[in-house]
N, C-alpha and C positions, 0 to 999 in steps of 0.2 A: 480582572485577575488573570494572569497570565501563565501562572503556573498549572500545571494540568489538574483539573480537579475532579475530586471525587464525589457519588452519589451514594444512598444506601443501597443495596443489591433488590434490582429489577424483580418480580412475579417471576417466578419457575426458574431463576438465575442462582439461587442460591446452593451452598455445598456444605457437607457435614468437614466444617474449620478442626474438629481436634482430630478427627482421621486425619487428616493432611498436616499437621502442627506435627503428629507423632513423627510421619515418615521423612518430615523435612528434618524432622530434629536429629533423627537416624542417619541422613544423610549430609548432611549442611553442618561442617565444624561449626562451634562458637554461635549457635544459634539457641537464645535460650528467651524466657521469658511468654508471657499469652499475647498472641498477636490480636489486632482488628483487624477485622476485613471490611472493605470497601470495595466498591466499582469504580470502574472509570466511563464516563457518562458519554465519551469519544469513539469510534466505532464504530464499524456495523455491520462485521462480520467476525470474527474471531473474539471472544469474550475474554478482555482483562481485568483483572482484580489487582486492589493495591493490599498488598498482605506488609500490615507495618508491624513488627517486631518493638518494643522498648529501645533497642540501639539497633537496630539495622530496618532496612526498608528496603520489602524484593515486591516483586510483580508477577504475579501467575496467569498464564496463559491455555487458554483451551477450546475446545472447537465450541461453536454454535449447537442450541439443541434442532429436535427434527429435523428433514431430512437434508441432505448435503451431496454436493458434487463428487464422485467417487473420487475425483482426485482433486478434489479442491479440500483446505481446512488443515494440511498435515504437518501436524506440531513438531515434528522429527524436522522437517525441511527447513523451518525456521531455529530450530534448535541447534542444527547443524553447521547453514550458513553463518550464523551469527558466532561459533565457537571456534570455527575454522578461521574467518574472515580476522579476529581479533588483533592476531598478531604482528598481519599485514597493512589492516584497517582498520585502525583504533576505535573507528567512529560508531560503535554495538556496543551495548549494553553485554556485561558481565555475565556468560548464563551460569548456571550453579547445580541444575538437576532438570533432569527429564525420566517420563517412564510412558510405555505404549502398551500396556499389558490392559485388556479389556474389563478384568477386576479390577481394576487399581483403583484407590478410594475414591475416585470421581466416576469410577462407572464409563473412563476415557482416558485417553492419553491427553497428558497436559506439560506442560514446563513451568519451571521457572527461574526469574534471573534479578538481576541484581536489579536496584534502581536507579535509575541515570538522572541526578536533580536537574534542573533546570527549567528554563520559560519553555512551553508546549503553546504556540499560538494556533487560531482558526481563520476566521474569516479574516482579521483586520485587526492588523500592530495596532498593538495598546497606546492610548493617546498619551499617557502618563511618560512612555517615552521620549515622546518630542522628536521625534527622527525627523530629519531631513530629506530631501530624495536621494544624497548623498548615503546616508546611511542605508537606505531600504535599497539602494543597487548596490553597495556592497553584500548585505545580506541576499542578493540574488547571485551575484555574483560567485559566491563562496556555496551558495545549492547549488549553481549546476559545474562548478569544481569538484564538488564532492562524488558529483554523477561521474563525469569523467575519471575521476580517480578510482572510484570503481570497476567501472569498465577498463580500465588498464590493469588492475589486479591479477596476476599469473597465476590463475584457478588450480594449476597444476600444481604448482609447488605450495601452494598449502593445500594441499590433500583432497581437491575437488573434482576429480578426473572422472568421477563418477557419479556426478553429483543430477547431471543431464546428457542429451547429447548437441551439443551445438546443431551437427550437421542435419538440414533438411528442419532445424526451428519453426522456420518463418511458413512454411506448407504447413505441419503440426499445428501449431498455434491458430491459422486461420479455420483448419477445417476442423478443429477442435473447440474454439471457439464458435464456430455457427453450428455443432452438435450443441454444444452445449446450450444454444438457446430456443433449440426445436426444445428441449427435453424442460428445459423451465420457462417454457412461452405457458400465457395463461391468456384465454378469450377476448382481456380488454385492452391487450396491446396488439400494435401493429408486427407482424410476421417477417415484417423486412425481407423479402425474397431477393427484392432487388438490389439492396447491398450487400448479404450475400454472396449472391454469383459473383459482382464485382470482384469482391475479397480475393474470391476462389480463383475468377478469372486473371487478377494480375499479381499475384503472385510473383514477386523478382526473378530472376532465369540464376542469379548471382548472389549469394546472403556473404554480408561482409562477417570476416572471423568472430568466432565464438568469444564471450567474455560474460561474465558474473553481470547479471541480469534484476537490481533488486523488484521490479514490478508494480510499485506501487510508491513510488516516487515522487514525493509530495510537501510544501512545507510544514502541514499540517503533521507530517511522520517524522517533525525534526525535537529533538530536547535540545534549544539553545543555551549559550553559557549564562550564567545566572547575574556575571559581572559585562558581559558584553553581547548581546543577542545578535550580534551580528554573526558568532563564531558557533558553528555546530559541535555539539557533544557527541552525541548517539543519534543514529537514526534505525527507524523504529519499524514495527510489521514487515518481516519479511516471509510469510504467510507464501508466496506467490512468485519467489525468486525462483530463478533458474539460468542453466548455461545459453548462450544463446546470439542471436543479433544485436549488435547493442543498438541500432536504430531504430528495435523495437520497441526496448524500453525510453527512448526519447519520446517515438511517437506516444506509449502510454502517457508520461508524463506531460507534454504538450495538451494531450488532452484536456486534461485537469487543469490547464493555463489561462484561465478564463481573464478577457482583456475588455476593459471598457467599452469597448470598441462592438464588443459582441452585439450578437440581437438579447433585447428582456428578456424571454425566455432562458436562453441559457445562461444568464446574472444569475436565477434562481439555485440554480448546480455548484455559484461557487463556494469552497472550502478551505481556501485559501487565500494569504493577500493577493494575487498574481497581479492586480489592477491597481495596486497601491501607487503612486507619485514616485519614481524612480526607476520602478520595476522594468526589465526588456520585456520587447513584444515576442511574440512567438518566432516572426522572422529575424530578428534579434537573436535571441537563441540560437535558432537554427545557426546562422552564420558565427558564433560564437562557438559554438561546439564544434564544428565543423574546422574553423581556425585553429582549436587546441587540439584535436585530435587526429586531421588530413583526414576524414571521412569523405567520401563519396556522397552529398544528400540531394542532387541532382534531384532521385527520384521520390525523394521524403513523404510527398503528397499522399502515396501508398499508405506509410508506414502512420499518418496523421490519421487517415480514416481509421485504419487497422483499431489503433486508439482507442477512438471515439466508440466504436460498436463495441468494442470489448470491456471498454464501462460500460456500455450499457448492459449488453448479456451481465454483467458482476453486480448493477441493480436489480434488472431481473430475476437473477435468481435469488439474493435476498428479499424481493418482491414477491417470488412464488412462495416460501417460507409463511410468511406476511397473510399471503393470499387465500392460503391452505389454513389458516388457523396454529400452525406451528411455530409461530413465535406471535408476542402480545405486542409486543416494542413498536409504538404509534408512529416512532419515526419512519416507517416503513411503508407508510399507508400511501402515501404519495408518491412512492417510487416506481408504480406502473405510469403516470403521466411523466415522472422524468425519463420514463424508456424512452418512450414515443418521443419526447422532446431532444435527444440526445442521438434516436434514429433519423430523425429528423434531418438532423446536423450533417450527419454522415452522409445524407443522399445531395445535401448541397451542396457539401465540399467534392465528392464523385462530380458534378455537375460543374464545378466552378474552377476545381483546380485550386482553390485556396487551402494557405493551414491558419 
C-alpha cells in the first residue's frame, strides 16, 4: 500500500480531539461534522495526526513530548515557510491554522493544514507499479528539479527576509550542530571528537548565496500524484528549513542517498528508494545539480560529511529522548547503534575524499 497510512495513536501520544474540534471549528470556515483521529506511523520527530472530517481531511502537526532542542521542533517555522512558499511554490500542502500560546488545548503550539492526497512511498516503489528504470529516473529526476527550484525561489519577495540569516550559515550550522551533539551525547555512543574538529576546522572561507533551505529533503517527504507518481504534489516536514547555502541542503539530502554500492551497514539507514534500478548515483547528482544551477561543488566533499554528522546528531537526539525514558516509540531503540554507524561514515569519507 502506498498511500500514506495511518495507525491508532501511540501510548502518551494522544489529545483531548473535542477541545481541538471546537477551536478548529471557530476557526476553519465550512468545517463541520465529528472528526477521527488517527496517526501517521511515518516519522520520528515532530508528531502527525490525520484529523478526517466527514468531507474534508486536514493533518495536525505538533512538537515531540519530553525534552527537545531549544531550537529544534518549531511549529511557527514550518507553518510559515509552507504559507509563504505557496504562491511561488505550489509544491506545500495548504495550511489552514496555527496557534503558539502555551495554554492552547494541546498544552503546545501545533498547526494545522490541509491534506495533500496522494502515494507517500518508503523504502521501495510498490511492485504493483511496474516501473521501469525509465520511470524511476524520471521520478529522480523531477526530486532534485524540485530541490533546484527551491533554491532559486526569491525568499525576498514572498516575505521571507527574515525568515534566517543566510550570512555566516555554514559556521552557525557546523558549530551548532556539534553543540548540539555534546548536549544529547549519551554513554554508549561514540563522542566523535574527531569529526568534529574537522567540521570546525574546514569550514569554506566562501558560502555561495543565500536561498530557502528545506532541510530534510527526501523522497520519503514527497505526496506523489495519485494518477502518476512520477510527478510531486507536496512536499512535506519542513520542521528544519531555513535561509541559507543551498549546498548545505544538497549535502543533507545526499546523505540520506543511500546507493547499493554502500557498505551493509549503512543499507540498514535506508528510507528511501535511492538504490532502486534507474535511480543516479550520488556523483550523478552532484554533477546534475551543478549543470542546472552553475554552482561551484569543487569543494562538495565538506558539505557531504557536514551531512552525514548532522543526521546523525538528529538520531541522537531522538535517541536521547528514547534513552532517557521520554518517549516509548521502540523505533528508537536502535538509533544509538545507527549514530555510531553513520559517525562512522563521516570519518571515512574525512579519510577518503569520497561522497
Amino acid at each position: 500500500m502506498s498511500v500514506n497510512p495511518t495507525i491508532d495513536l501511540r501510548e502518551g501520544e494522544a489529545f483531548d480531539l473535542d477541545a481541538v474540534d471546537r477551536v478548529l471549528k471557530q476557526s476553519i470556515d465550512g468545517l463541520s461534522g465529528t472528526p477521527v483521529l488517527k496517526q501517521y506511523a511515518s516519522g520520528a520527530s515532530n508528531l502527525t495526526y490525520a484529523l478526517d472530517y466527514p468531507e474534508r481531511r486536514l493533518v495536525l502537526r505538533r512538537p515531540p513530548f519530553g525534552t527537545k532542542p531549544k531550537s529544534g521542533h518549531d511549529m511557527y517555522r514550518e507553518y510559515r515557510v509552507m504559507t509563504a512558499l505557496k504562491p511561488a511554490f505550489p509544491a506545500v500542502p495548504d495550511t489552514l491554522y496555527y496557534v503558539n500560546t502555551p495554554d492552547s488545548v494541546l498544552g503546545a503550539e501545533f498547526y494545522v493544514m490541509e491534506r495533500s492526497e496522494g502515494h507517500l512511498i518508503h523504502k521501495d516503489i510498490p511492485k504493483e507499479w511496474n516501473w521501469d528504470e525509465d520511470k524511476t529516473r524520471t521520478l529522480c529526476h523531477n526530486f532534485f528539479d524540485k530541490l533546484i527550484e527551491l533554491h532559486q525561489v526569491d525568499y525576498k519577495a514572498i516575505g521571507l527576509e527574515d525568515f534566517g540569516r543566510p550570512e555566516g550559515y555554514v559556521a552557525r550550522q557546523i558549530h551548532g550542530w556539534n553543540k548540539r551533539y555534546e548536549k544529547a551525547y549519551t554513554p554508549d555512543v561514540d563522542a566523535f571528537e574527531d569529526v568534529r574538529d574537522w567540521l570546525a576546522a574546514n569550514i569554506p572561507a566562501k558560502e555561495n548565496s543565500g536561498a530557502i533551505l528545506h532541510g530534510d529533503f527526501r523522497i520519503d517527504n514527497l505526496i506523489l500524484d495519485l494518477d502518476d507518481p512520477t510527478k510531486i504534489v507536496a512536499i512535506l516536514d519542513w520542521e528544519i528549513s531555513a535561509l541559507g547555502d543551498p549546498l548545505m541542503d544538497l549535502g543533507n539530502t545526499l546523505a540520506y542517498w543511500i546507493m547499493p554500492t554502500d557498505p551493509a551497514p549503512i543499507q540498514m539507514l535506508s528510507r528511501q528508494p535511492s538504490g532502486a534500478p534507474g535511480m543516479l548515483t550520488r556523483k550523478e547528482i552532484l554533477a546534475y545539480y551543478a549543470e542546472k544551477t552553475g554552482a561551484d561543488v569543487n569543494n562538495f566533499h565538506f558539505y557531504y560529511v557536514y551531512g552525514i554528522f548532522r543526521l546523525a546528531v538528529i538520531m541522537q537526539q531522538i535517541y536521547y529522548r528514547y534513552y532517557h525514558g521520554q518517549t516509548k516509540d521502540d523505533r528508537f531503540k536502535t538509533y544509538g547503534l545507527m549514530v555510531n554507524i553513520l559517525g562512522g561514515v563521516a570519518r571515512d569519507r574525512i579519510a577518503d575524499g569520497e561522497i
